[in-house]
Residue, then its C-alpha position, 0 to 999 in steps of 0.5 A: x897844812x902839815x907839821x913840816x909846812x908849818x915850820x917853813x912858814x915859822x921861818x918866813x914869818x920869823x924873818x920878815x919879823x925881824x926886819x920889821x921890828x928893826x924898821x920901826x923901834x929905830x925912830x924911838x931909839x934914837x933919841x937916847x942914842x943921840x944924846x948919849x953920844x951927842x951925836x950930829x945930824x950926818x951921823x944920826x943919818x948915818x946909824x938909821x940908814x947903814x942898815x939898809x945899805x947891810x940889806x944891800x949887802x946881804x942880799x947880794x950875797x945871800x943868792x950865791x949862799x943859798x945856791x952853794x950851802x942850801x936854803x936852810x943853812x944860809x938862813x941859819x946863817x942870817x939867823x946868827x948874823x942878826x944875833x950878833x949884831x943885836x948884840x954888838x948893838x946893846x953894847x956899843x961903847x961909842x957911834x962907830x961901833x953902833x954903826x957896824x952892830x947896825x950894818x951886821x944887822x943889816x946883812x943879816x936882813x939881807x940874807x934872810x930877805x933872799x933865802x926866807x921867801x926863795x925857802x917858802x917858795x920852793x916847799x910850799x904847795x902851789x896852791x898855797x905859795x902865795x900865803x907862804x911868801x906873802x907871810x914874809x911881807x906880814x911879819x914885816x908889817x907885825x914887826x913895824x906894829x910892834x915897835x910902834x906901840x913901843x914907840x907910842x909908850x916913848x911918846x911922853x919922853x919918860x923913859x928915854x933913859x940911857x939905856x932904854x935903847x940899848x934894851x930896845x935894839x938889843x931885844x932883836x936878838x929874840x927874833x934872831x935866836x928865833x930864825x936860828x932855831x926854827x931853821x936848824x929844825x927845819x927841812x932842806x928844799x928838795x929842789x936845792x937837793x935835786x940841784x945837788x943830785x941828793x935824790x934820795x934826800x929830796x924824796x925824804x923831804x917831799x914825803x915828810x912835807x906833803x905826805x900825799x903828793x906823787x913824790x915820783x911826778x913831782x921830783x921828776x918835774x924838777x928834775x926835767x927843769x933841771x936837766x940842761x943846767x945842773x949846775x947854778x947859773x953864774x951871774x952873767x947867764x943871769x943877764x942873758x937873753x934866755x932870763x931877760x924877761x922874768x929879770x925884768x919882771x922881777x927889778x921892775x916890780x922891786x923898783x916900783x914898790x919902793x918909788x911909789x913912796x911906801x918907806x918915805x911914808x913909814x920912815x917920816x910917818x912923825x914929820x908927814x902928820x906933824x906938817x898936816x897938824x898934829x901938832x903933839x908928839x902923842x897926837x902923831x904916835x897915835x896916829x901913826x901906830x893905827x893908821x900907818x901900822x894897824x892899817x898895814x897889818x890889817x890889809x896884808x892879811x887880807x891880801x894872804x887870804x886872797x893872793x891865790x884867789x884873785x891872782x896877782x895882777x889883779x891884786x897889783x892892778x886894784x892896789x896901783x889904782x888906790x894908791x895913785x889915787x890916794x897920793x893925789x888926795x894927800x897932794x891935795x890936802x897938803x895945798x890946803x894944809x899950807x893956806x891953813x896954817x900949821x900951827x894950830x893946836x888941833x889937826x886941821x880937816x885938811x890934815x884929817x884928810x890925809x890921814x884918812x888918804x893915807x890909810x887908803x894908800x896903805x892898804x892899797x899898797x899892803x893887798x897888793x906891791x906889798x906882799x905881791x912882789x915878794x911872791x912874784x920875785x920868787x916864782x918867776x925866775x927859773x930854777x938854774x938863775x933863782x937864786x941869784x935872780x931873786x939877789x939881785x931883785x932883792x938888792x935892787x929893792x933895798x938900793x930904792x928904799x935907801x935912795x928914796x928914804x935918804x932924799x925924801x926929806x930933800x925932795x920936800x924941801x925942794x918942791x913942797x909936800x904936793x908936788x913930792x906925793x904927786x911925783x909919787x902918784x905917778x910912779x903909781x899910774x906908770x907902774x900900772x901900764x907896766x905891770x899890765x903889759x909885762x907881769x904874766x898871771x902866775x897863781x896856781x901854777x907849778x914853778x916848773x909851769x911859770x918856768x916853760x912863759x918865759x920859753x921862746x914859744x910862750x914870749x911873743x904871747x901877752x900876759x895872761x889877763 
């Protein structure tokens, strides 16, 4: 680790921070921002989720931003987008102007979702990519624990003041202000520059960030993986055959990280306990800080600490497996639950049950979808189509979390707790074949290694096991 890598790594961790703070502090915002502006079911639906729909944006956009203006000022970029949303937030006179602060916001998220990980991943040493980018997922995970213990202080309903949350969302801008500062210090990635041919540049930086690599053999090997494109793949070579396979890894992974049911839990954390009886509004803060936040913090530590170790797909394969599992026992308890009763004072054994099921499943996902995808996202796309490969697996990303987090509640409805959670315990066993016949192995490896697996030669051989 030197000075300049651990600027880089301040910047993913200020962005995923970001993020996870907004997550987790909107459950205990709303209760102000619904009285004061006496605001009805749609519309209180409507200012939790445009913020994902902003990610959505911001993601799609922030591939060509990155490409066109560098990796370093696209996040400087989301850095004052974030800051100004905050700030359009704290002030908002009316639910309109919430809304737009919320999907300024948003945007900012997305921007920084593609560029912060494609930063990390381009700078970091091989040996070391796999933190780097798995810290994004981290500072997300300490961002939501954060607004947690926020919302466990708010569980009395004491300070639900008026303002209260006009403080709780404006305090965002900190992390904003933050990614602003941290990414005006921070270096440019070489490989952006050489796709630039600003060689002389590109050498500065390698020199000045890993001061003992071979400056010559590794500029050179970008330069081999950039000589037949130049210039940035446009969004229909992006499509093509030639990239089919890491696209595919790519939205595959993007996709079953969010229908396995993760941000459906953390999103209805309250509703889950409260139906598996906790009957209190303290009871459920609890238990939800620590085994939802605690836990998710906990675990993606640990999964930084191996990602480069273990490898990916064992990480993904062992995860899938607890999950799945863990999703098959909170189906379970909730059949229990429902003969019980839901009323009783005290959480039921079969609501203990779950929640210890749930913790299994959140640090099953947190070593392994959680972080893991991020990492994969952002190595296995080739240099010509990254940036906008890793756009549109981002957007595609945040398209599943917001339809999976909009119709969660109505999936319950329709066909109960148990079969809602068994649904998603069989996205978890159909995520595991896939990912055991078409995600390669790519720890260790060189962005320029990974790029030559998906070369006509390479494609017919299995994923290395």
């Amino acid at each position: 680790m030197t000075r300049w890598l651990g600027v880089v790594l301040a910047v993913v961790i200020v962005a995923g921070g970001l993020f996870g703070y907004d997550q987790g502090v909107i459950s205990a915002a709303l209760p102000g921002i619904e009285a004061e502006f006496s605001l009805r079911v749609l519309m209180v639906q409507v200012v939790t989720s445009w913020v994902t729909l902003g990610a959505l944006v911001g993601s799609l956009v922030g591939g060509a931003l990155s490409d066109e203006f560098g990796r370093k000022r696209t996040m400087l970029f989301a850095g004052a987008l974030f800051t100004f949303g905050a700030a359009v937030q704290w002030s908002a006179p009316d639910a309109a102007t919430l809304v737009i602060g919320r999907f300024i916001v948003g945007v900012g998220v997305g921007v920084a979702a593609v560029a912060a990980p494609l930063y990390a991943a381009e700078l970091a040493p091989a040996t070391l990519r796999g933190r780097f980018i798995s810290s994004y997922q981290l500072a997300i995970t300490l961002g939501i624990f954060l607004a947690y213990l926020v919302n466990a202080q708010l569980a009395d309903g004491r300070l639900l003041a008026s303002s209260a949350w006009r403080a709780m969302l404006g305090a965002a801008a900190a992390p904003g202000l933050a990614l602003l500062l941290f990414a005006l210090i921070a270096p440019e990635s070489p490989r952006w520059l050489m796709m630039k041919n600003r060689r002389a540049e590109a050498q500065a930086v390698s020199r000045k960030v890993e001061p003992e690599v071979d400056v010559g053999g590794h500029l050179g090997s970008i330069e081999e993986a950039l000589r037949k494109d130049q210039v940035a793949a446009s969004w229909g070579e992006v499509f093509g055959r030639e990239w089919r396979r890491p696209l595919m890894v790519a939205i595959g992974l993007a996709v079953f990280q969010q229908i396995t049911g993760i941000n459906a839990i953390i999103y209805y954390a309250n509703q889950i306990f409260a139906s598996a009886g906790f009957a209190t509004e303290a009871s459920r803060a609890i238990v939800t800080t620590w085994a939802i936040g605690g836990v998710n913090v906990v675990a993606t530590v640990i999964a930084i600490a191996f990602i480069d170790q273990v490898g990916r797909r064992k990480l993904l394969l062992a995860g899938l497996i607890g999950m799945g599992v863990s999703l098959v026992v909170v189906g379970l308890a909730f059949r229990f639950t429902a003969q019980e009763g839901q009323g009783a004072a005290e959480p039921t054994t079969a609501g203990i049950v779950t929640v210890f099921a749930l913790v299994v499943f959140i640090t099953s996902f947190a070593f392994s979808l959680g972080p893991v995808t991020w990492t994969v996202i952002n190595e296995v796309f080739p240099a010509p189509v990254r940036g906008r490969g890793v756009a549109l697996a981002t957007a595609i990303n945040w398209g599943s979390a917001y339809l999976v987090s909009q119709f969660f509640l109505s999936l319950v409805q329709a066909i109960g707790n148990s079969m809602t959670f068994w649904l998603f315990a069989l996205f978890c066993v159909v995520g595991w074949v896939w990912v055991y016949h078409a995600v390669p192995e790519t720890k260790r490896q060189s962005l320029e290694q990974i790029q030559k697996i998906w070369s006509p030669r390479v494609q017919a051989a299995p994923p290395s096991k």
